[in-house]
VEXRO-485711 format. One record per residue (C-alpha): residue number from 1; residue in three letters; x, y, z. Coordinates in steps of 0.2 Angstrom, whole numbers, plus 5000, padded with zeros to 4 digits. Layout:
N
R  seq  type  east  north    up
R  NUM   Ala     X      Y     Z
...
***
This chain:
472
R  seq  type  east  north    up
R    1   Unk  5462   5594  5599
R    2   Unk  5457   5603  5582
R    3   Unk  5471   5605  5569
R    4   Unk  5475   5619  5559
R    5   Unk  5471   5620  5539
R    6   Unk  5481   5637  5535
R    7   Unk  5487   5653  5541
R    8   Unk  5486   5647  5558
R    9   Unk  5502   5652  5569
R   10   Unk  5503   5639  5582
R   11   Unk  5517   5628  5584
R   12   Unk  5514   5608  5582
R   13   Unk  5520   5594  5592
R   14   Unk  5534   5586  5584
R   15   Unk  5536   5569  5582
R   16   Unk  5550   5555  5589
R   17   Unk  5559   5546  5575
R   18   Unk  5550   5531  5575
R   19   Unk  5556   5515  5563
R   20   Unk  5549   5514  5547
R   21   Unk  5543   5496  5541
R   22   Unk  5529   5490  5526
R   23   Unk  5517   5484  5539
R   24   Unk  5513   5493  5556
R   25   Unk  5506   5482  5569
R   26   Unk  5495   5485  5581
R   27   Unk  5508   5478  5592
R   28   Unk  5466   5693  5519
R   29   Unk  5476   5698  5500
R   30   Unk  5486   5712  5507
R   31   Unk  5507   5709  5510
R   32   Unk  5508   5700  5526
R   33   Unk  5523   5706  5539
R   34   Unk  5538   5697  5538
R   35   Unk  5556   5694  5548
R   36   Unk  5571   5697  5539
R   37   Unk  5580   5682  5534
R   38   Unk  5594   5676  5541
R   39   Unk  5606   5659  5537
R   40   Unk  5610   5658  5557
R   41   Unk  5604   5644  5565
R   42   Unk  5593   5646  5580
R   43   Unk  5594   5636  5597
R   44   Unk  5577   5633  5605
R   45   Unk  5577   5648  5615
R   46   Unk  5581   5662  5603
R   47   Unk  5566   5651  5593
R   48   Unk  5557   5655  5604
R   49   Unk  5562   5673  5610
R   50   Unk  5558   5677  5591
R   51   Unk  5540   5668  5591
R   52   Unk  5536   5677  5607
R   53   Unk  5542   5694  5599
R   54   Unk  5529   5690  5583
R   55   Unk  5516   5686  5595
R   56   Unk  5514   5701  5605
R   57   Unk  5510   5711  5591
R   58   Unk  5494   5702  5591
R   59   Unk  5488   5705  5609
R   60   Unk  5470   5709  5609
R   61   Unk  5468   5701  5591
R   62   Unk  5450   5690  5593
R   63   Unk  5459   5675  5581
R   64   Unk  5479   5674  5576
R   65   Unk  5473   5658  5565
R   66   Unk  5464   5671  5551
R   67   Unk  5476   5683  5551
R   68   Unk  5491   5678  5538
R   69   Unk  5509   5684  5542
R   70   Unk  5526   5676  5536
R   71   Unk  5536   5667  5550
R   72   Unk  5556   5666  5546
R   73   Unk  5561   5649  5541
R   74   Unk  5570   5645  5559
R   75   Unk  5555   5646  5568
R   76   Unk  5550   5632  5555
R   77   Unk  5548   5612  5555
R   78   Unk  5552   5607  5536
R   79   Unk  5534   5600  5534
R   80   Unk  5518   5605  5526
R   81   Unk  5504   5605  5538
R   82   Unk  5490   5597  5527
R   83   Unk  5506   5583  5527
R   84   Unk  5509   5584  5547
R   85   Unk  5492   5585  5553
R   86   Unk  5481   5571  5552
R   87   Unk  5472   5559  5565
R   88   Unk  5480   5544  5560
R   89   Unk  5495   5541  5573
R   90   Unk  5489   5524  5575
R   91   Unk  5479   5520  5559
R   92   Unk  5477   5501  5566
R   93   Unk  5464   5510  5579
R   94   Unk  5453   5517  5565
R   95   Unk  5454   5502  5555
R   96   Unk  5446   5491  5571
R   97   Unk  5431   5504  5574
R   98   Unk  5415   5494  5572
R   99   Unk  5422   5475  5575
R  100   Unk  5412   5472  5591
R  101   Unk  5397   5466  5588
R  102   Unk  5388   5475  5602
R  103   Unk  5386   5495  5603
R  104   Unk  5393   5500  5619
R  105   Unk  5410   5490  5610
R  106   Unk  5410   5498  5595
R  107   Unk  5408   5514  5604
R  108   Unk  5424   5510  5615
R  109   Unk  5432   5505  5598
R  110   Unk  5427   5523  5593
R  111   Unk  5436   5528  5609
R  112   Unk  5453   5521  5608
R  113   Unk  5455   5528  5591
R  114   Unk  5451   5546  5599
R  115   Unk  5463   5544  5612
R  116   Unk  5477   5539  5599
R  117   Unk  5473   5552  5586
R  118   Unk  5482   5565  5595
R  119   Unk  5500   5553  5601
R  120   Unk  5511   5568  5594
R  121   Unk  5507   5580  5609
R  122   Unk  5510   5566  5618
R  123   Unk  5527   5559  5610
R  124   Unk  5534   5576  5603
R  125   Unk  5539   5594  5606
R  126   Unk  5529   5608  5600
R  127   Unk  5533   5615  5582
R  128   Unk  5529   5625  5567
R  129   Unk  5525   5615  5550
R  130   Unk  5521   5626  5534
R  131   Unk  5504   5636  5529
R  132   Unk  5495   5628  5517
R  133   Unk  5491   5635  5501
R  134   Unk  5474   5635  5495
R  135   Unk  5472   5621  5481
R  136   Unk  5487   5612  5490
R  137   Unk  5482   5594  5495
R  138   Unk  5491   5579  5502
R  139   Unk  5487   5559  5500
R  140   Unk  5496   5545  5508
R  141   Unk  5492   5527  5516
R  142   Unk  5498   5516  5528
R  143   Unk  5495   5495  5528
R  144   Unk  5492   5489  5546
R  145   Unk  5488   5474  5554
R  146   Unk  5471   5475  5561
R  147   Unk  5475   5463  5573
R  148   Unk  5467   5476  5590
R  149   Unk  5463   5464  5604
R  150   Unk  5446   5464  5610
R  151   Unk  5438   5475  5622
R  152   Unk  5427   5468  5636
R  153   Unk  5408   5472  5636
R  154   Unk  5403   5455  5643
R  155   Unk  5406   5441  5656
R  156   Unk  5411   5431  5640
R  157   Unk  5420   5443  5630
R  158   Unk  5430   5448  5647
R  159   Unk  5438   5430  5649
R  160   Unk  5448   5435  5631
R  161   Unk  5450   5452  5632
R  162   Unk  5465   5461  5640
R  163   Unk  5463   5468  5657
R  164   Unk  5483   5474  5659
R  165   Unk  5495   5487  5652
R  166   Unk  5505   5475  5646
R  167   Unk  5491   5467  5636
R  168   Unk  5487   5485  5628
R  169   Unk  5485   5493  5611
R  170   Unk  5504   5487  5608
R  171   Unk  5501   5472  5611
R  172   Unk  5494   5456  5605
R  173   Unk  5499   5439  5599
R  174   Unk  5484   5439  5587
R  175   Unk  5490   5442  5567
R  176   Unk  5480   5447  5551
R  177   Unk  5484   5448  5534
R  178   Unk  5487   5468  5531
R  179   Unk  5475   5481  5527
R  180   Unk  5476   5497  5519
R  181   Unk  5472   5514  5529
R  182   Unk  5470   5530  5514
R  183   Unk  5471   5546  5518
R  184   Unk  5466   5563  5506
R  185   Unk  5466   5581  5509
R  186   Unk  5466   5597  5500
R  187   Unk  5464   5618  5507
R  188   Unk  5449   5620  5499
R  189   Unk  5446   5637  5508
R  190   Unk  5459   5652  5512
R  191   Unk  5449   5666  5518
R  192   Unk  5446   5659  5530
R  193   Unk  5459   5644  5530
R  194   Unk  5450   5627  5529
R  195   Unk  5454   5610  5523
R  196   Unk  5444   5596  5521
R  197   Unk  5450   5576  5524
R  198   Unk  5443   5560  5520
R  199   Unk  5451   5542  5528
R  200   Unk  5446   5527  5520
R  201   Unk  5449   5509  5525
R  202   Unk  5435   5498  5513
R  203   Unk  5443   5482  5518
R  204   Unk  5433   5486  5536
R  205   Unk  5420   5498  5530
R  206   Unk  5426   5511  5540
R  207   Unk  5429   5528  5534
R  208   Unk  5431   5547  5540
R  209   Unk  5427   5564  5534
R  210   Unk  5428   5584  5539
R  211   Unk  5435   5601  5540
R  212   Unk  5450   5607  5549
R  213   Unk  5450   5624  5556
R  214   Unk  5454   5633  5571
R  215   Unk  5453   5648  5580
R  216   Unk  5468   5654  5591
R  217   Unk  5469   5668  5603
R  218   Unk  5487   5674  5612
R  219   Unk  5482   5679  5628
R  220   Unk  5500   5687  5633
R  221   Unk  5507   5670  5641
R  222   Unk  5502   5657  5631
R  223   Unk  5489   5652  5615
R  224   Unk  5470   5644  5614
R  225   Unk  5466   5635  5600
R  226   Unk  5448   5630  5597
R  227   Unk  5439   5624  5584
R  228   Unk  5434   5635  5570
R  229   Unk  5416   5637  5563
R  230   Unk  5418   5625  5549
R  231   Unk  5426   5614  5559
R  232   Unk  5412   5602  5568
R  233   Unk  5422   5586  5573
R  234   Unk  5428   5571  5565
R  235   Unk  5415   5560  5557
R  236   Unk  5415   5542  5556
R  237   Unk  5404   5530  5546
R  238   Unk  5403   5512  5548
R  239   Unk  5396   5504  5530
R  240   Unk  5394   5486  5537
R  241   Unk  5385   5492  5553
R  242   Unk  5370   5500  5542
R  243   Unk  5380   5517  5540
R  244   Unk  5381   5520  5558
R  245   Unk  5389   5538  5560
R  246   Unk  5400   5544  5575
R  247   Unk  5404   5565  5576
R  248   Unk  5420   5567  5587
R  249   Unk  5418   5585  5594
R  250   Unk  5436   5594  5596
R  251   Unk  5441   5600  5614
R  252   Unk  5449   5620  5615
R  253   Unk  5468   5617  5620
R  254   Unk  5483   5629  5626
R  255   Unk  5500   5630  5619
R  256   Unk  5509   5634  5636
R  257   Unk  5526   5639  5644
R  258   Unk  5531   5650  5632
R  259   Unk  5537   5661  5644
R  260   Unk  5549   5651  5654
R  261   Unk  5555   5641  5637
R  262   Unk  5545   5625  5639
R  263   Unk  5532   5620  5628
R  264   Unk  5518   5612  5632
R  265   Unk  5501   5607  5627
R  266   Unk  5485   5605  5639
R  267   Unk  5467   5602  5637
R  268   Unk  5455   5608  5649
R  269   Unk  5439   5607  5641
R  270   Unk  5424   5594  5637
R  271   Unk  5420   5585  5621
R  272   Unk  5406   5575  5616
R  273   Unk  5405   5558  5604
R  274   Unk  5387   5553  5598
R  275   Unk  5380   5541  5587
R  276   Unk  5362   5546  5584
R  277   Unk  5358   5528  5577
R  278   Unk  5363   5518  5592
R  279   Unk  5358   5532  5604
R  280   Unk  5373   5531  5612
R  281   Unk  5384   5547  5619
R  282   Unk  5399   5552  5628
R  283   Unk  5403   5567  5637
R  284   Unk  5424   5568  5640
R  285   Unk  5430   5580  5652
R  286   Unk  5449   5584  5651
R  287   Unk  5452   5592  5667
R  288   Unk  5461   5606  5673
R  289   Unk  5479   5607  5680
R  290   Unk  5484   5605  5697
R  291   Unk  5485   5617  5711
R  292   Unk  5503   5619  5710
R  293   Unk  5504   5620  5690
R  294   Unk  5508   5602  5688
R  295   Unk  5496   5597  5673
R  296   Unk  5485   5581  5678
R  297   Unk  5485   5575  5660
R  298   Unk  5469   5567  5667
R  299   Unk  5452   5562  5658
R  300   Unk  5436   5558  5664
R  301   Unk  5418   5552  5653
R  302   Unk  5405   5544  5654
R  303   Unk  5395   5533  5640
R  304   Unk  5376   5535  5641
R  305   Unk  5359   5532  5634
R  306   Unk  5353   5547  5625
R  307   Unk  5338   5557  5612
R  308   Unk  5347   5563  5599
R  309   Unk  5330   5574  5597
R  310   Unk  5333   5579  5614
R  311   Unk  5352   5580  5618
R  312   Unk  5352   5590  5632
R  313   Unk  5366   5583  5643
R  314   Unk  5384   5592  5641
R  315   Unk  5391   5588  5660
R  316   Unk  5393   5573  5668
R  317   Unk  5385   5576  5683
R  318   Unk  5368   5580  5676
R  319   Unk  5370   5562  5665
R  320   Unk  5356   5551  5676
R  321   Unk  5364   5536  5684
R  322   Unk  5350   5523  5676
R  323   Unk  5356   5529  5658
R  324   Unk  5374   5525  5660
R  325   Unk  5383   5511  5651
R  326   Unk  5401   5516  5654
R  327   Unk  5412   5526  5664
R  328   Unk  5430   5534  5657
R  329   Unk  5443   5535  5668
R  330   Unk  5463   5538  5666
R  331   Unk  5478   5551  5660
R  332   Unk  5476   5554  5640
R  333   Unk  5495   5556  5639
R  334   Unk  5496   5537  5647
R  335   Unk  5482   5524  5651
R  336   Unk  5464   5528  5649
R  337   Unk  5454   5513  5656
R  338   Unk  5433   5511  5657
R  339   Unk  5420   5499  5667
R  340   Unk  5403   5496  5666
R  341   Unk  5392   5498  5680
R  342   Unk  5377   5490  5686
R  343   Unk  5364   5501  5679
R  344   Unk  5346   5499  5670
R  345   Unk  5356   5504  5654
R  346   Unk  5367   5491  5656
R  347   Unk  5354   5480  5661
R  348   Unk  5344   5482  5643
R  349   Unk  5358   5483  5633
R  350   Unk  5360   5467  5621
R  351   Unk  5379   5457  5624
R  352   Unk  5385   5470  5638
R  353   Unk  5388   5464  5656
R  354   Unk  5392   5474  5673
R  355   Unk  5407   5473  5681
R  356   Unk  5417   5480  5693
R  357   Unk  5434   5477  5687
R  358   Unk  5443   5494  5676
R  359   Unk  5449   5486  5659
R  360   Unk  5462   5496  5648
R  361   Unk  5455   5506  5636
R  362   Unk  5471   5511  5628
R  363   Unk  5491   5511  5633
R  364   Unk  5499   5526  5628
R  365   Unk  5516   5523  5634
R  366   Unk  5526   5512  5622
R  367   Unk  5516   5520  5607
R  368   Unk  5525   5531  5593
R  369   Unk  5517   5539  5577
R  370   Unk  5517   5528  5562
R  371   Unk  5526   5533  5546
R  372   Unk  5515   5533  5531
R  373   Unk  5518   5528  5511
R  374   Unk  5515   5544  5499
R  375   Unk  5516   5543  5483
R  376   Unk  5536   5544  5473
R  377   Unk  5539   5562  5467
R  378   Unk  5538   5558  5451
R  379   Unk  5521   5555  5453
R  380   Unk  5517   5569  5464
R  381   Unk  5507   5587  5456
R  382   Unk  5515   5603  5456
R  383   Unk  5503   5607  5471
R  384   Unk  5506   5592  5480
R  385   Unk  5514   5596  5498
R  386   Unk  5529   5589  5498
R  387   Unk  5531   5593  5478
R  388   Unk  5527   5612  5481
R  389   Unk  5536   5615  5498
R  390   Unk  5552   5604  5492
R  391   Unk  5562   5618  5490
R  392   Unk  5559   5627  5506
R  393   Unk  5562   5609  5515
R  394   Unk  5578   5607  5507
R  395   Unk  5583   5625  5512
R  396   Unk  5580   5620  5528
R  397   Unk  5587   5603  5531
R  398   Unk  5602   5612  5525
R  399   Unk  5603   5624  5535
R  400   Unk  5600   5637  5525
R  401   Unk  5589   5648  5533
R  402   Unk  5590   5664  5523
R  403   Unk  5586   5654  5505
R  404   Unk  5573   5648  5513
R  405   Unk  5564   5661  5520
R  406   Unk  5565   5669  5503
R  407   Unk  5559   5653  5494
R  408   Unk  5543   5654  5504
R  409   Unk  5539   5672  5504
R  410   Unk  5541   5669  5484
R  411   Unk  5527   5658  5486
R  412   Unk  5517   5666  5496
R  413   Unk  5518   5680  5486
R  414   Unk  5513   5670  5469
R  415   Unk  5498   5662  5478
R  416   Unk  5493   5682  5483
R  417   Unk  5496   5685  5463
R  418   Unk  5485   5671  5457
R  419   Unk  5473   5678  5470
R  420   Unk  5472   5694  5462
R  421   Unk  5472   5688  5443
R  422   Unk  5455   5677  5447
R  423   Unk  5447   5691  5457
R  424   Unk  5449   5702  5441
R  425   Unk  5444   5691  5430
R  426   Unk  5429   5685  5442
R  427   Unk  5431   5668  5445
R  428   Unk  5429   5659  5457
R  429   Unk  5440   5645  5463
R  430   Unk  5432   5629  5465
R  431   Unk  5441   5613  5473
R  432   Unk  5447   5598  5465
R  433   Unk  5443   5584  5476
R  434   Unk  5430   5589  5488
R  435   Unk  5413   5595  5480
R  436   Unk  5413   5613  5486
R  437   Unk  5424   5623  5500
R  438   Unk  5414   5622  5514
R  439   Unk  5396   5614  5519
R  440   Unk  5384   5619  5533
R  441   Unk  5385   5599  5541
R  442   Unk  5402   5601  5541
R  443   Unk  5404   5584  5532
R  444   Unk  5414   5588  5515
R  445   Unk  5409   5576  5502
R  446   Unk  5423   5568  5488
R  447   Unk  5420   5576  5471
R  448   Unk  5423   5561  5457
R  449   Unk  5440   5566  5456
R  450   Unk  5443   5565  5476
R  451   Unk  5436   5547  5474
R  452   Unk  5447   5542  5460
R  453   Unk  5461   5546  5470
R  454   Unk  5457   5538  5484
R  455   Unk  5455   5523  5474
R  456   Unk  5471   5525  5468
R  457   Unk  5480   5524  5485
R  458   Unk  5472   5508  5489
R  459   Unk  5476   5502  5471
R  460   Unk  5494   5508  5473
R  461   Unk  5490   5518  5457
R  462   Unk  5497   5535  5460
R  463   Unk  5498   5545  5446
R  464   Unk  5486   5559  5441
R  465   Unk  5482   5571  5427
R  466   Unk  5489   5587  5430
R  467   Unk  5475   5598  5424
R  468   Unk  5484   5614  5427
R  469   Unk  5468   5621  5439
R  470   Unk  5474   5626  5455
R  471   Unk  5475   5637  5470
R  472   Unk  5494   5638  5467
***
């Protein structure tokens, strides 16, 4: 599912508590409309009797995601969304993409990250995090154990591998020294809101880069989210596989039960993951609810031989059964399993082996979200998320709605200030560590600064010159 970069006005899955510990194992400019402020607490129903009562305003509006409008701070999670939204709930996943040594495996490792990137629908409630301001950014990291067990592609590679739940992602007796997992992002755009990230794990060659933008439509009963126009999928490079790339295309998703006061997200929708080099693709299809309302949760793919100078497959069924390498089978909120037919594909391809046994993918169930390390505040910039939304967080974890609401609106006025004071003198507003706002590929790249900073992370160096050049 896409995430939102800024002005967006869907509500976010909210995540369990979960334990922290120092290693994680695998085991427009114009004045928006705004709600009086108000220091009363507000239950989860009259939450969401006010969001509905915001909404409807925007019936008939083609994307509530461009259009900027001040929420009051109960209707808010005390977090900034470039902080909240990521694709690193288990960040051991990513760091075990391209370890197999054969290509259907490292397309399944591919796999098993995509199916953990999104564990806060899964583990949470829907919520509300901040806007992000444009020059904002947000760096963390998080040391893992890359200790992922193998996943069966052959006869020989089956007799080690798990084949049961409780064998799973969660699970394994295996144990590595830790690696470190850094993440970097920074609203390089505002009309319209976009950010661009960058994850880097050099210890496994493995990184990830892309813009997050949505488009949401309230269709009177519930909202649509899909992907913006600068937002083309997660792309993942493997350096120690010759610089194999894998683009992740986002699924739409709804925000449902708004009306009888349970929120809930569903996907009903198909996504693609390719890898041009290997000419290896899969089509997901997240299927619909069932007859009776009760959402399936359920997931079906298939991994297949492919042109990328002729990609002309986008269903399942029209996929040819000689070309297939893999089916994808299972519920996205719990297990997701595959198997490998007996297939000409399957038949050609080096160190992959039919079988007719389903070997686990992925276990959902006893997986949380991961915390993550960011830097002390000391070292944090003026526009650093948790630096420039401290005030309004502390408002809130107060209880103090009313200060916060006007803490906020200040803000969002001085970013419409700032706004007004570079459009007269006409300047242009450039950002700080991506090399430009958006690109066509949709692929941002890391401006010398951006690389520094990541290289901090990993070096545990977090301190950064405050230049004074911002959005905010």
């Amino acid at each position: 599912m896409a995430s939102a970069s800024s002005g967006s006005t869907e509500f976010r899955a909210s995540p369990v508590p979960s334990t922290a510990s120092s290693t994680v194992s695998l085991n427009s400019a114009s004045t928006p409309p705004t709600t009086p402020a108000s220091d009363k607490p507000a239950d989860e129903g009259s939450k969401l009797r006010m969001f509905l009562s915001i909404l409807r305003k925007f019936i008939g509006v083609s994307d509530i995601a461009a259009v900027r409008f001040s929420l009051p701070a109960q209707l808010l999670e005390p977090t900034p969304n470039l902080e909240y939204w990521h694709y690193l709930d288990r960040p051991e996943t990513f760091a075990s993409i391209g370890k197999s040594d054969d290509e259907v495996g490292r397309m399944l490792e591919v796999l098993r990250f995509w199916f953990t990137k999104d564990l806060k629908y899964v583990k949470g409630k829907p919520c509300k995090p901040y806007n992000s301001a444009l020059g904002e950014f947000f760096r963390c990291h998080w040391d893992i154990v890359d200790d992922a067990p193998p996943l069966a592609t052959s006869s020989t590679a089956s007799q080690s591998a798990p084949n049961k739940p409780e064998d799973s992602v969660s699970q394994t007796p295996a144990r590595s020294s830790p690696i470190r997992v850094s993440y970097l992002t920074e609203q390089t755009s505002h009309h319209p809101p976009v950010s661009a990230f960058f994850v880097d794990c050099p210890a496994r060659g493995v990184s990830a880069r892309g813009y997050d933008q949505l488009s949401a439509k309230f269709t009177g009963t519930a909202i649509r989210v899909t992907p913006g126009a600068h937002n083309l999928g997660i792309f993942i490079t493997l350096a120690q596989r010759g610089n194999e790339e894998y683009q992740l295309t986002h699924p739409a998703a709804q925000l449902g039960g708004l009306l009888r006061g349970a929120l809930a997200v569903s996907v009903s929708d198909v996504c693609f993951v390719t890898c041009p080099k290997t000419r290896i693709k899969v089509i997901l299809h997240y299927l619909e609810e069932g007859w009776l309302g009760k959402s399936q949760n359920r997931v079906q793919g298939v991994m297949f031989r492919y042109e990328p100078d002729n990609d002309k497959y986008t269903r399942i069924k029209d996929v040819p059964q000689k070309d297939i390498l893999a089916h994808i089978d299972g519920c996205w909120q719990e297990r997701v399993y595959y198997s490998i037919p007996s297939t000409p594909a399957v038949k050609n391809a080096k160190d992959t082996d039919a079988s007719n046994n389903k070997h686990l993918l992925v276990d959902l169930t006893p997986l949380v979200p991961v915390p993550k390390t960011v830097p002390p505040e000391e070292d944090q910039l003026s526009n650093e998320s948790r630096r420039f939304w401290k005030d309004v967080t502390d408002a809130i974890s107060n209880k103090q709605y009313g200060e916060a609401t006007r803490v906020k609106q200040a803000l969002e006025q001085q970013q419409r200030d700032k706004a007004e004071e570079r459009k007269a003198r006409n300047e242009e507003w450039k950002p700080r560590y991506f090399a430009g706002a958006v690109v066509p590929k949709g692929r941002p790249d890391l401006s010398k600064e951006g690389q520094a900073a990541l290289k901090g992370l990993q070096e545990g160096k977090y301190r950064l010159e405050d230049t004074g050049c911002t959005g905010v």
